[in-house]
N, C-alpha and C positions, 0 to 999 in steps of 0.2 A: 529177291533181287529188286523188285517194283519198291518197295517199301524203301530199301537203301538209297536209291535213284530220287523218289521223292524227296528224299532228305535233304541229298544234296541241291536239288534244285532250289528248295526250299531256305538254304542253306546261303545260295546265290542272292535269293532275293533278299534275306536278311543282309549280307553285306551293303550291299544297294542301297537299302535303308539305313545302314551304319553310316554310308556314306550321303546319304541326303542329310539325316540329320547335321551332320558335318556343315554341311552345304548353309543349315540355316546359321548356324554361328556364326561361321565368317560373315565378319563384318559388322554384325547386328549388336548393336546398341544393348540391347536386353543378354545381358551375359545369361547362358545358362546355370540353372541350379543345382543342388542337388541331386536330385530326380534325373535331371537330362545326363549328369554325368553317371549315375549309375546305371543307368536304362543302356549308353553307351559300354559301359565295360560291360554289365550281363552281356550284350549283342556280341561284344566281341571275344568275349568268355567260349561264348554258344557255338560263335563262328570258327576259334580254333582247338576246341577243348576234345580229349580223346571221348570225355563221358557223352552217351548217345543221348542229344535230346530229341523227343518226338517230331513230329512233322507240326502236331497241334501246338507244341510248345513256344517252337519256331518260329508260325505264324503267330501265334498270340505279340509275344514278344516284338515282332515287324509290326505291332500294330498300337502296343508300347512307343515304339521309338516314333511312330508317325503322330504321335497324338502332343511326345514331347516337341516333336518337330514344330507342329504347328502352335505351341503354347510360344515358340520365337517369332513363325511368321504368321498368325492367325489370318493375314491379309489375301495370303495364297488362297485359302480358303475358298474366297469369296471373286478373286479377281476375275474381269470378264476377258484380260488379256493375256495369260500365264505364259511368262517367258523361259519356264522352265528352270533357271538357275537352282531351284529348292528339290528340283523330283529327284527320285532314289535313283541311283548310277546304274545302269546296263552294265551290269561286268563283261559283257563279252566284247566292250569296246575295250579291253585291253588286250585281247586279242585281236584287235585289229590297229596296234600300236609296233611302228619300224621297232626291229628286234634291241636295238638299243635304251630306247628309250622305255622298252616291255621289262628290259630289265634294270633298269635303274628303279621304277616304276612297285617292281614286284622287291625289291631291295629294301623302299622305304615300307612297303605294306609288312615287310619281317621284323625290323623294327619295331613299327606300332605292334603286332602281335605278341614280341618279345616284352614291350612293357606294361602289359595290362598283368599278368600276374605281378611284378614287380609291383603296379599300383594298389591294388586290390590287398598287400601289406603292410602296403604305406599307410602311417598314422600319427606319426611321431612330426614331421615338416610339415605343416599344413600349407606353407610358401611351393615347397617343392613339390608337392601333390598337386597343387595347383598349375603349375607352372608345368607338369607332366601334361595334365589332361589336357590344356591348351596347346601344347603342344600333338598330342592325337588330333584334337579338332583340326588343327592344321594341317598338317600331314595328310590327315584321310580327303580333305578339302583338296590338295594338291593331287593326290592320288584320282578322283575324281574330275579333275580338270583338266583344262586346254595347256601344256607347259610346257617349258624347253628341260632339257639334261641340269642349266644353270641351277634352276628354280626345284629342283629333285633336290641336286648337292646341297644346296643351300639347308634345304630343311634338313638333309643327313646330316651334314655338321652340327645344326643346334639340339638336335635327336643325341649327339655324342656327348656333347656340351652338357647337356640334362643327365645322359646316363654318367656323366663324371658328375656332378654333382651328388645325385643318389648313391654313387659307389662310396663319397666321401662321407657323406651322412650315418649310413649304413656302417663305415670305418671305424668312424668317431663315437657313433653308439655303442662297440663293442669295446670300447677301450677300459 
């Protein structure tokens, strides 16, 4: 039972760091690579896949995504003022979100969850793989932030918008 509990915990913190990493993209000049975007689907692989990964795994991986993190904001690092915008997300402050906006909120995080396996077979559009995973950066950014119901919708629509896209893709390949 102790071991399960860790996991989960463990499990927590890893979103948190899904969602800092999130934190340093937006915005930032230095688009993520490679690496950042894989580090980001393993995380989120880990965070909702049925296969058990360990506690160690977990952490290692939370420590993966902190090292891509800061390969965006290296300045965090170092700052004597840190205003916070980059640190990994307290998920319990969504539990402490008016019931509305808890579930708009948990609405767009099913989404992002729904299209990581989608991406992870994506190879064929390298436009729309791309255009997917900025899309996660967003999303888990807003998921993350201070926001109204608007600014949810909003990304839910261009969330649809992508997954039409990839259904048409996906369409026109099997023709």
């Amino acid at each position: 039972m102790t071991h399960i509990c860790c996991i989960e915990y463990a499990k927590k913190d890893l979103f948190g760091a899904i969602v800092g990493l999130a934190r340093s993209v937006e915005g930032n000049k230095n688009r993520p690579t490679e690496s950042t975007h894989n580090a980001l689907l393993l995380g989120l692989r880990m965070f909702i896949s049925d296969k058990e990964y360990t506690y160690l795994e977990i952490k290692n991986h939370i420590e993966i995504l902190h090292t891509e993190k800061f390969k965006l904001v290296n300045r965090c690092l170092t700052c004597i003022n840190p205003c916070g915008r980059n640190d990994d997300y307290d998920v319990a402050r969504l539990d402490d979100l008016k019931t509305e906006l808890k579930e708009w909120k948990y609405t767009l995080l099913s989404s992002i969850m729904s299209m990581e396996p989608i991406l992870r077979n994506m190879t064929a559009n390298r436009y729309c793989y791309e255009e997917t995973i900025m899309f996660l950066y967003d999303a888990l950014f807003i998921i993350g932030s201070e926001c109204d119901k608007k600014e949810i919708c909003h990304m839910l629509m261009n969330g649809g918008r992508i997954y039409q896209k990839i259904f048409t893709e996906y369409l026109n390949a099997c023709k």
